[in-house]
C-alpha positions, 0 to 999 in steps of 0.5 A: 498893629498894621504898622507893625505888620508892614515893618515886619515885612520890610525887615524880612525883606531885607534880610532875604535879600542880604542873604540872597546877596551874601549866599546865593549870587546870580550865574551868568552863562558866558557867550563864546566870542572865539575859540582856538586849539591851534595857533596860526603857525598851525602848531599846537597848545601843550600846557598853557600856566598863564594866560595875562592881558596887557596893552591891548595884547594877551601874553600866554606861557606854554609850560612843556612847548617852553615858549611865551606867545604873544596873541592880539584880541583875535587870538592871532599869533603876533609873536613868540618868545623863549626856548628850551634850554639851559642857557641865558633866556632859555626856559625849563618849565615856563610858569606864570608871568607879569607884565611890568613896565613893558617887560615880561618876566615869567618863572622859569621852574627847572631853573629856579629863576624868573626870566624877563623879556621885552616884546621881541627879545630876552633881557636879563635873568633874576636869580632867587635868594636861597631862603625864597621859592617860586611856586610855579601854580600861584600867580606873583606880581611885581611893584615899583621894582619888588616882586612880591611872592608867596613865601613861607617863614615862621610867621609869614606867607608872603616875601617881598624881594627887591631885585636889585639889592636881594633885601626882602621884606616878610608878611601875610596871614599865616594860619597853623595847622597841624604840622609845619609842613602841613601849614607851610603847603596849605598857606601858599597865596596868589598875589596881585597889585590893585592900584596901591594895595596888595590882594592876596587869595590863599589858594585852598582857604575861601578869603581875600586879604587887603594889605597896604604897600608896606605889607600890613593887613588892612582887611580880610574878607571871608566868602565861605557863605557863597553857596557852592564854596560852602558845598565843596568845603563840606563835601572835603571835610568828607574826603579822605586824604593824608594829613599833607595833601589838599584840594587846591580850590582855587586855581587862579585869580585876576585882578582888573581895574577895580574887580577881582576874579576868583576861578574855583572849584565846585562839586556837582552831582554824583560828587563830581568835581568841576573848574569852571566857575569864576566869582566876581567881586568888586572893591568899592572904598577898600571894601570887597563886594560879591558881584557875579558867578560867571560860568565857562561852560563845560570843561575843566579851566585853568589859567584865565585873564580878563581884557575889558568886557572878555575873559579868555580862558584855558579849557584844560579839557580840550587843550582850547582857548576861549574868548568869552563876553561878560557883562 
């Protein structure tokens, strides 16, 4: 009898802590390392869209003020790139960028086309096929002369554009909802490279895709269970809205080395809405791990990057960028 006492409670203990792990992961409150709302040129942030680490530099793009700025890990400013304009290299609407084999290439939405820069000057314009868009909110990438966009056709999210020879390739998950253009918003995903695999996280379903180069699915790990993804699905399931819009859950996602970061949504009390959590994960043998919840403090954050042991972030609130240290 007292054996089975003690299995028994070495199979609860499991269990609770299985569950811990899957549902209810540790917050870490991240410490402010630097914080500006101005650069050294003593001019102003306007509209930050995307904020990426690159060669011990951060690469940021100012939507309205249509300038790339290129920041060293003191946040100073060391160069900018791009003004408005309808010329070659100009910029209506500076949305995220790549960093691509030295070469920054950042979506310009007024123009519909993708704009790429060396680290001093422009070099060329990618014009987008017809059947393509650019979604200027999801964040895109690029691989061995491919971008890879989110893209929608009858049975696709995701397109796959040589920018040489304009074929493309079409793939990714596509879930039905209940009208085409219902299904076509609310399949948008962001997309990013880790070594030779494909992550792709649709931007208002709690998931992660794992695909291979060659855009077949490989795994799907699902993370509704954590416990405040769970809380903000229930509480918009309550909402009501028309039968085309939705909540964009997850603003943005980063990928470094072999960790994902997932920026979301959360609700907190009076039903108020807040972004300023990040979920970490952590790929292990092409299998993806919860790690972390990572707090920003007060604020509502959009854009972010992860550089070693910092993240900066975009405080949206206070128009600020903010330096953190993690781990």
């Amino acid at each position: 009898m007292k054996n089975i006492f003690y299995l028994s409670l070495v199979l609860m203990s499991i269990m609770t802590s299985c569950n811990y792990h899957k549902d209810q992961l540790s917050i870490q409150k991240l410490k402010k390392d630097i914080f500006i709302n101005q650069l050294s040129d003593s001019s102003f942030f306007s509209d930050i869209r995307s904020v990426s680490f690159y060669k011990n530099k951060f690469f940021i793009s100012d939507y309205n003020r249509d300038n790339i700025f290129i920041l060293n890990r003191k946040l100073e400013l060391e160069k900018t790139l791009g003004n408005k304009g309808k010329g070659p290299g100009e910029l209506l609407g500076a949305s995220h960028l790549y960093l691509y084999q030295d070469s920054i290439f950042v979506i310009n939405d007024g123009k519909r086309t993708i704009e790429v820069f060396n680290f001093n000057n422009y070099l060329t314009t990618i014009n987008i096929p017809q059947p393509l868009s650019l979604s200027s909110d999801i964040r895109f990438c690029l691989h061995k002369g491919k971008i890879l966009l989110t893209n929608f056709n009858s049975s696709s999210s995701i397109s796959m554009l040589s920018f040489k020879s304009d074929s493309i390739i079409w793939f990714g998950n596509l879930k039905k909802f209940g009208t085409l253009k219902e299904t076509k918003i609310k399949n948008k995903r962001h997309v990013q490279i880790m070594e030779n695999n494909i992550i792709a996280l649709p931007d208002c379903q709690p998931m992660l895709e794992l695909y291979n180069m060659k855009g077949e699915l490989l795994d799907v790990y699902e993370f509704r269970s954590i416990d405040f993804i769970d809380k903000f699905l229930l509480f918009t399931k309550k909402q009501k809205k028309s039968i085309n819009s939705y909540y964009q859950l997850f603003p943005d996602f980063y990928v470094y080395g072999n960790q994902i970061f997932i920026l979301a949504l959360s609700v907190e009390k009076n039903n108020k809405l807040q972004c300023n959590k990040i979920i970490q994960f952590e790929m292990v043998d092409n299998s993806i791990l919860p790690k972390n919840i990572l707090s920003l403090g007060n604020g509502w954050f959009g854009p972010f990057c992860v550089a070693g042991k910092k993240i900066l972030a975009f405080n949206q609130t206070n128009a600020e960028l903010i330096l953190y240290d993690y781990e």
